[in-house]
Residue frames as qw, qx, qy, qz and C-alpha x, y, z in Angstrom:
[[0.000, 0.889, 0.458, 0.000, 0.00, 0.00, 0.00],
 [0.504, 0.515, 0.062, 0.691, 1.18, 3.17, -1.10],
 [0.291, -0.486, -0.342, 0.749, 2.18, 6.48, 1.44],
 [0.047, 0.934, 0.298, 0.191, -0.23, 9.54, 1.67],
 [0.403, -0.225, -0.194, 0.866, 1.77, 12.13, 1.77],
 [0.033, -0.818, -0.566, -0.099, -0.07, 15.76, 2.51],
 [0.538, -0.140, -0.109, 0.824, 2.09, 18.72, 2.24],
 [0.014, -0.938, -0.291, 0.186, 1.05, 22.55, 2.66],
 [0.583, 0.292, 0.177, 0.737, 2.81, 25.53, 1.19],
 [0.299, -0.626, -0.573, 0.436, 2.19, 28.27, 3.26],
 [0.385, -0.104, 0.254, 0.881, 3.73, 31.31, 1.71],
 [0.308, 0.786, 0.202, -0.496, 2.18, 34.16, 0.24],
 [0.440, 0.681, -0.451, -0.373, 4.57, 34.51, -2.30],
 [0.980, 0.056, 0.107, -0.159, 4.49, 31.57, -4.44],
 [0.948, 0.076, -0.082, 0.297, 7.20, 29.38, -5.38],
 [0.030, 0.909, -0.263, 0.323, 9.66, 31.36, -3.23],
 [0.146, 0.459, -0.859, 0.173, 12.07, 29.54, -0.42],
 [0.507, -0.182, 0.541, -0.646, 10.06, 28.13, 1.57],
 [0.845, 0.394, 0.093, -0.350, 8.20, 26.44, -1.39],
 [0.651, 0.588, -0.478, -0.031, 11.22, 25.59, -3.15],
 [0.039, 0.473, -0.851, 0.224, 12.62, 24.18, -0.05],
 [0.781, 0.215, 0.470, -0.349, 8.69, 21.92, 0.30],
 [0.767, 0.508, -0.230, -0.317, 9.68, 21.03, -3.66],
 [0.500, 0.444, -0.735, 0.113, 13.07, 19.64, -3.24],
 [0.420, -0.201, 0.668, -0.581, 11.85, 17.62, 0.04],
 [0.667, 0.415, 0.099, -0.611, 9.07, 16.52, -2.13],
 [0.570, 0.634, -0.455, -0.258, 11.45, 15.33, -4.58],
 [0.158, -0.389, 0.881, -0.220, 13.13, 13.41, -2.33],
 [0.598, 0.061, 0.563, -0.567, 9.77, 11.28, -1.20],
 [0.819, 0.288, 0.203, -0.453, 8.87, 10.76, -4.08],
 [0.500, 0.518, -0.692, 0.043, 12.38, 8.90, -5.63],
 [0.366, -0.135, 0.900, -0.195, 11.30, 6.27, -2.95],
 [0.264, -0.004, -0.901, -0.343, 8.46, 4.85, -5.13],
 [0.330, -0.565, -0.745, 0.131, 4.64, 3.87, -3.69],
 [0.239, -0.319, -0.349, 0.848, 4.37, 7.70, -2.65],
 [0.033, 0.786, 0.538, 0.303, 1.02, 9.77, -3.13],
 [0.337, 0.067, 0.067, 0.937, 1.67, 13.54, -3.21],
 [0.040, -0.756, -0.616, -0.218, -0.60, 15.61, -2.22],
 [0.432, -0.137, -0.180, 0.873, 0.52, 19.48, -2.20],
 [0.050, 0.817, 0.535, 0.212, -1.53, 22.44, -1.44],
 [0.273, 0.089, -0.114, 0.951, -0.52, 26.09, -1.52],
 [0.069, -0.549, -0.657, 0.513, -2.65, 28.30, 1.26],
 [0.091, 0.386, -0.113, -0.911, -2.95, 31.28, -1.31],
 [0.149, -0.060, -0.674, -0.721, -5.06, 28.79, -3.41],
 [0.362, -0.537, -0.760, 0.053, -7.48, 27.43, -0.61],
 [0.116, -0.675, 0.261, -0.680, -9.12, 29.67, 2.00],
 [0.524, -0.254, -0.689, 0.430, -8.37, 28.85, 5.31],
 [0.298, -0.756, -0.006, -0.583, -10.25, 31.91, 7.45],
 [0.048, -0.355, 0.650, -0.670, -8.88, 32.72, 11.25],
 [0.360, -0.436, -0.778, 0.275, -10.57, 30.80, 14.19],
 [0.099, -0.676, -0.172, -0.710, -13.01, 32.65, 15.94],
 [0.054, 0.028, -0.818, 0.572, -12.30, 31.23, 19.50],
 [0.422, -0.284, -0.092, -0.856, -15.82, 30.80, 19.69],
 [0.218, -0.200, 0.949, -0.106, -15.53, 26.83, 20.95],
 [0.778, 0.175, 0.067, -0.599, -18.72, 26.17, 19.69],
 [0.622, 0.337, -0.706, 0.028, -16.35, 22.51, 18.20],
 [0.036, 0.076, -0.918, 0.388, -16.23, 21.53, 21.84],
 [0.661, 0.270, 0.505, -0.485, -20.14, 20.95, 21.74],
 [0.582, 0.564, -0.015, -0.585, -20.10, 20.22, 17.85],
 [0.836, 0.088, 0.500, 0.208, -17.65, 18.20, 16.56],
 [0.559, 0.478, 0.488, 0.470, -16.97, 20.47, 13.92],
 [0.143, -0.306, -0.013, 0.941, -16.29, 24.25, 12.81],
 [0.286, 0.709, 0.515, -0.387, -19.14, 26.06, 12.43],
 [0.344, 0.723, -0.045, -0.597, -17.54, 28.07, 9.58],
 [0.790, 0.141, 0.597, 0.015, -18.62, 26.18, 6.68],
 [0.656, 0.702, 0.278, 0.020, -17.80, 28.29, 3.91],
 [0.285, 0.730, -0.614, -0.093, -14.09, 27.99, 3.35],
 [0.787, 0.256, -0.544, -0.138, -12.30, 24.76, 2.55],
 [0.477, -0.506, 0.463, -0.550, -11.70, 23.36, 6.06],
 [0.823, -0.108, 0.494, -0.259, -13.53, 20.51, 6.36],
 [0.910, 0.406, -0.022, -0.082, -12.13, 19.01, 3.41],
 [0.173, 0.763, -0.506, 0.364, -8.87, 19.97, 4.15],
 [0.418, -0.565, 0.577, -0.416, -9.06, 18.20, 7.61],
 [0.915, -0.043, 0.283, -0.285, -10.41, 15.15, 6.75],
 [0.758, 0.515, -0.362, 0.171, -7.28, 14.97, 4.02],
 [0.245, 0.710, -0.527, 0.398, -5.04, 15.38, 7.31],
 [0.675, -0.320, 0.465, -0.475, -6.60, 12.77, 9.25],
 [0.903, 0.368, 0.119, -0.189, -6.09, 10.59, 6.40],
 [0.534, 0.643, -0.534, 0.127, -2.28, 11.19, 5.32],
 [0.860, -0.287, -0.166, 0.387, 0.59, 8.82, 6.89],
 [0.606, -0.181, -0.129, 0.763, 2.70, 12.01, 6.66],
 [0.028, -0.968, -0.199, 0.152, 1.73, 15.91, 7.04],
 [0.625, 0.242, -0.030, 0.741, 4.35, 18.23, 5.51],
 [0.098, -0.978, -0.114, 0.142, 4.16, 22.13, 6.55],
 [0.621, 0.137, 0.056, 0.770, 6.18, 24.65, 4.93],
 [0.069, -0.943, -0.321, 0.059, 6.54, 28.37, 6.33],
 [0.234, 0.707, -0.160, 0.648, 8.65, 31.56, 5.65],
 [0.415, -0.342, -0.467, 0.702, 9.57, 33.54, 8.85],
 [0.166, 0.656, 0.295, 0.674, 7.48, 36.17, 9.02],
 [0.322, -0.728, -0.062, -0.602, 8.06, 38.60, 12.08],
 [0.134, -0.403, 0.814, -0.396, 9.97, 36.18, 14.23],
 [0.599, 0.221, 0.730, -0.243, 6.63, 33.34, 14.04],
 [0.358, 0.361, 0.857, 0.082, 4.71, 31.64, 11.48],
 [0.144, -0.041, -0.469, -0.870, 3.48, 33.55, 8.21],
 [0.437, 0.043, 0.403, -0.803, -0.27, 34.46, 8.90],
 [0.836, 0.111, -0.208, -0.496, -1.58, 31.55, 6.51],
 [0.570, 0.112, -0.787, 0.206, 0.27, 29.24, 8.21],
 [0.089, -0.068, 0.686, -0.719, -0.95, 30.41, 11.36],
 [0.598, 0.146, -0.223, -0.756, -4.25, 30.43, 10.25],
 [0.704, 0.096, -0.602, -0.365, -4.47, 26.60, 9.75],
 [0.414, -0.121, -0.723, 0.540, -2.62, 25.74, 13.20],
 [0.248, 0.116, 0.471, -0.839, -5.05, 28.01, 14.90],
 [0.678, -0.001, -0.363, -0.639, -8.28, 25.84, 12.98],
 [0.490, -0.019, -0.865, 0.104, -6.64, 22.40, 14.24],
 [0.444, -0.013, 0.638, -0.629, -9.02, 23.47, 17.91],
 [0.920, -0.020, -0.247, -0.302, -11.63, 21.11, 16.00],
 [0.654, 0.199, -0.724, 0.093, -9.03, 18.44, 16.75],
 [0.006, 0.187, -0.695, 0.694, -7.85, 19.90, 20.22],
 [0.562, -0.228, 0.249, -0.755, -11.44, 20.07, 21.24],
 [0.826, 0.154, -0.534, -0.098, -12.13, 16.16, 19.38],
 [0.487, 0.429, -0.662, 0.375, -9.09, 15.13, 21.42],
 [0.012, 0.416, -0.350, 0.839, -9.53, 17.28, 24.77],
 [0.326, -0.106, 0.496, -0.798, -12.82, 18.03, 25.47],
 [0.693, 0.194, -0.301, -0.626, -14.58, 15.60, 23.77],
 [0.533, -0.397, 0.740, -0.103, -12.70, 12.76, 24.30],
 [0.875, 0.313, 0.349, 0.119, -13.06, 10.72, 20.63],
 [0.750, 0.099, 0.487, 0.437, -10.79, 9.37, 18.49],
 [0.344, 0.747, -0.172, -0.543, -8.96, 11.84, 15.87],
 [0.479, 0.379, -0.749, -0.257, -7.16, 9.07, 14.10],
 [0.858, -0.350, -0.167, -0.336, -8.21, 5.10, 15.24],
 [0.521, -0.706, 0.478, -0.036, -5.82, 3.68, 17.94],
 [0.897, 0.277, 0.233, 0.255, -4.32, 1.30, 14.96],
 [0.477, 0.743, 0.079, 0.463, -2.87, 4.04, 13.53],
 [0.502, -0.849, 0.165, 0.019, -1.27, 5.54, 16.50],
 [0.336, -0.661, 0.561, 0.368, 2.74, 6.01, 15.94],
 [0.648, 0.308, 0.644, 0.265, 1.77, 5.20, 12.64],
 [0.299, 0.896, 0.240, 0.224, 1.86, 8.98, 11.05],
 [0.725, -0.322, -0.161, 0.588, 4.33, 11.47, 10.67],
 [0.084, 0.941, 0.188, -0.270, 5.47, 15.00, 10.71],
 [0.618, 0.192, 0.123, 0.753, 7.82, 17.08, 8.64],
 [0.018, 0.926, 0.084, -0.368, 8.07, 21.38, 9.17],
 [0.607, 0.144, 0.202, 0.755, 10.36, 23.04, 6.95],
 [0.150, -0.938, -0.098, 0.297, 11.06, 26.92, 7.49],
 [0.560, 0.482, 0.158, 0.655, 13.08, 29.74, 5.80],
 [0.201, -0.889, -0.181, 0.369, 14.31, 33.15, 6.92],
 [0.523, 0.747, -0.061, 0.406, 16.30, 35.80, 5.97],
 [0.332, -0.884, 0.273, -0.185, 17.87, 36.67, 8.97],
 [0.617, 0.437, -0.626, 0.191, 21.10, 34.90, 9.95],
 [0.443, -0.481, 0.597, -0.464, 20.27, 34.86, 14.00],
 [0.188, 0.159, -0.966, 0.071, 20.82, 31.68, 15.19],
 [0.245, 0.280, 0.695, -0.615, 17.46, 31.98, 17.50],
 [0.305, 0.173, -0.260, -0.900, 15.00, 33.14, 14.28],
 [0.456, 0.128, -0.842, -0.257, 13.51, 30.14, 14.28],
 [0.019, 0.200, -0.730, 0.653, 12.71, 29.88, 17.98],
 [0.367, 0.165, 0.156, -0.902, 9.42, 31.35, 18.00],
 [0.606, 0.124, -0.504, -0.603, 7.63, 28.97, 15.52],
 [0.191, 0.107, -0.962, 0.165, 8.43, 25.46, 17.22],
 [0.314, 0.143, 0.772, -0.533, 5.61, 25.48, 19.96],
 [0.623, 0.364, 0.112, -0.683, 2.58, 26.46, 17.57],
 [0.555, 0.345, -0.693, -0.304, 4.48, 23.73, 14.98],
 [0.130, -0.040, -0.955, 0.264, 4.20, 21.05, 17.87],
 [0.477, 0.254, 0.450, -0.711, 0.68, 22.07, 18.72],
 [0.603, 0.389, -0.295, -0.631, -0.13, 21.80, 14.83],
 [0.367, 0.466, -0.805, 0.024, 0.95, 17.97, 15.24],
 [0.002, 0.057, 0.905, -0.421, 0.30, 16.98, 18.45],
 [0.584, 0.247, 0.230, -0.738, -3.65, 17.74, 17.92],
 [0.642, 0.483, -0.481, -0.350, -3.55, 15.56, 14.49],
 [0.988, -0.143, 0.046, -0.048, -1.69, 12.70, 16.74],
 [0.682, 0.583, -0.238, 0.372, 1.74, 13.08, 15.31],
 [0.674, -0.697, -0.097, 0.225, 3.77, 13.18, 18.63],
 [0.204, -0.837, 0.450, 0.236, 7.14, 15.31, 19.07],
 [0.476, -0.395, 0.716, 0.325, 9.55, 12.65, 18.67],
 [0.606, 0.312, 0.671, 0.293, 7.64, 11.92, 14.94],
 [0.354, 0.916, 0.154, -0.109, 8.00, 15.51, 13.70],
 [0.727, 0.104, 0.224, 0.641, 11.29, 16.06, 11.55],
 [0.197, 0.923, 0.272, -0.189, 12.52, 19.59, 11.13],
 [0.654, 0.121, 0.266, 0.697, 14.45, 21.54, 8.25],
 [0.190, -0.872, -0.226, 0.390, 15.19, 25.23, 8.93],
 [0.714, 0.111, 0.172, 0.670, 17.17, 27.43, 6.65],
 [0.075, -0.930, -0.189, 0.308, 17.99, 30.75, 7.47],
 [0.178, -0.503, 0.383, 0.754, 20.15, 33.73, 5.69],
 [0.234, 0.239, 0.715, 0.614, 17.95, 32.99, 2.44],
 [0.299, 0.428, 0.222, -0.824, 15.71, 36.69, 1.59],
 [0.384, 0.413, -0.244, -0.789, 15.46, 37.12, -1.94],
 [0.877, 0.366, 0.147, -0.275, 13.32, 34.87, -4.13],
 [0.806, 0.446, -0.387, -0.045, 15.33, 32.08, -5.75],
 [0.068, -0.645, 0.676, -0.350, 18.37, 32.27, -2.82],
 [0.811, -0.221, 0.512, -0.177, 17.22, 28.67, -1.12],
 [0.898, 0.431, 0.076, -0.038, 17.87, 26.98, -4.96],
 [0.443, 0.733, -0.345, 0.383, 21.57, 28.34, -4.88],
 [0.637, -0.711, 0.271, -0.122, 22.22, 27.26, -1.07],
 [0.253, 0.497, -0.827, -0.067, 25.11, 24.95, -1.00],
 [0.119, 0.145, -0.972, 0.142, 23.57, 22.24, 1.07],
 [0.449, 0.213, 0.311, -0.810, 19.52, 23.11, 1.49],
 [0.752, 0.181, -0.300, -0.558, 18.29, 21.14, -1.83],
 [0.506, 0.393, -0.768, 0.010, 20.43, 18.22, -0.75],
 [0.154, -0.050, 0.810, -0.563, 19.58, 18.01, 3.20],
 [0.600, 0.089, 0.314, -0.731, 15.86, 18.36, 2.02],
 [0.836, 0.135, -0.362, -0.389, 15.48, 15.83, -0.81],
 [0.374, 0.002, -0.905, 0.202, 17.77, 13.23, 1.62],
 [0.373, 0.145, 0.681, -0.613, 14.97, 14.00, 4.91],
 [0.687, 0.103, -0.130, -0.707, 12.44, 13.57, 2.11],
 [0.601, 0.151, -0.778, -0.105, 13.85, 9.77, 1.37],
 [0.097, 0.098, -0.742, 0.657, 14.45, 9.41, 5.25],
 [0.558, 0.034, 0.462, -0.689, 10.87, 10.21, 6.45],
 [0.838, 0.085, -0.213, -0.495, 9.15, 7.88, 3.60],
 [0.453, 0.200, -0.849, 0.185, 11.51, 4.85, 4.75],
 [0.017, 0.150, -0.720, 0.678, 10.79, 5.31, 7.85],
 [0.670, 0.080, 0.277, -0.684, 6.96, 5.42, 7.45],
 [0.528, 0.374, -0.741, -0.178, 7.26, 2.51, 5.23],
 [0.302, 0.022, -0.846, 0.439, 9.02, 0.27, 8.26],
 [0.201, 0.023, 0.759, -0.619, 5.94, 1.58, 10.20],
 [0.723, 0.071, 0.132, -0.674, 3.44, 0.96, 8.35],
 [0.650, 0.279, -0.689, -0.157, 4.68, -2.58, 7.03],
 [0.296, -0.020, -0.921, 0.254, 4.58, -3.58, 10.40],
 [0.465, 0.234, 0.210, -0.828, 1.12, -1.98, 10.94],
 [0.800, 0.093, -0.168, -0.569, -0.31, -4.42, 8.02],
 [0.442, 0.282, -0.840, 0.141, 2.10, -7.58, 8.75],
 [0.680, -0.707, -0.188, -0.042, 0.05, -7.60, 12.79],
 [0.752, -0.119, -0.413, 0.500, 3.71, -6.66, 14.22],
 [0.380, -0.869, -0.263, 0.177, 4.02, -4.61, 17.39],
 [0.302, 0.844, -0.282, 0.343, 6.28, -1.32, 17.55]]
């Protein structure tokens, strides 16, 4: 059986680093063979802000019905691997990337306050994450900021810490600067091979009956 992958482009500006560093990742995955691709860029879907209204901890669901959410969620409940790619924007998370990690309360609430299943307890340590991030800045810390809201986006979805892979590259501004990096297209398209192996080995022993 073949690996969902379910990757997000987050960026306003399209195929810029960020994106190019989700493409050559991308590439990677898929030079393993058996690998469904599934990439969306947030500038084509709408994803609209949470309204903290909780109205999901009595429902089950987000009341706003008329952007592309639910269909969205149900594709991320479904992949064996979640990608997320985001610029730095302001020291955190580019506002359509925030945007989607501040929708995932359906899950938290699901999870939380509800108490049912987001993925079925087969599938447990059976999915994985990947983040990948760009900046222009060259501080070692630029990066800092994003982590918690990326582990929230994850840990709601099931996808514990220790299964989220991350590839950061700072000092790249201008449009095209990640493709010229010396070692960015290479680190990303080897984690790309790396995470599908790995999900492979778990799911082969997910259909074989063997225990992690």
């Amino acid at each position: 059986m073949g690996v969902k992958v379910l990757a997000f482009a987050t960026s306003p500006r399209r195929h810029g680093n960020s994106e190019d560093l989700l493409d050559f990742l991308l590439e990677g995955m898929e030079s393993e063979g058996d690998v469904a691709i599934e990439k969306h860029a947030l500038d084509e879907i709408e994803i609209r802000p949470c309204r903290g209204c909780n109205a999901c901890e009595k429902l089950n669901r987000c009341i706003i019905e008329d952007d592309d959410l639910n269909w969205i969620l149900e594709k991320i409940i479904d992949a064996d691997v979640v990608v997320m790619a985001s610029p730095v924007y302001c020291m955190g998370l580019c506002a359509q990337a925030k945007a989607l990690v501040d929708r995932m309360q359906v899950l938290r609430s699901r999870k939380y306050v509800l108490r049912l299943p987001v993925v079925p307890p087969e599938r447990h340590g059976k999915r994985l994450g990947v983040f990948l991030a760009t900046a222009g800045q060259d501080w070692d810390y630029v990066f800092d900021a994003l982590i918690p809201s990326v582990k929230c986006f994850f840990h709601v979805m099931d996808i514990k810490n220790k299964d989220i892979s991350y590839l950061m590259i700072n000092n790249v501004d201008h449009k095209g600067e990640l493709r010229a990096h010396p070692t960015a297209p290479d680190e990303a398209r080897e984690l790309g091979r790396t995470v599908i192996r790995e999900i492979k080995g778990r799911l082969a022993q997910e259909y074989t009956g063997e225990k992690e």
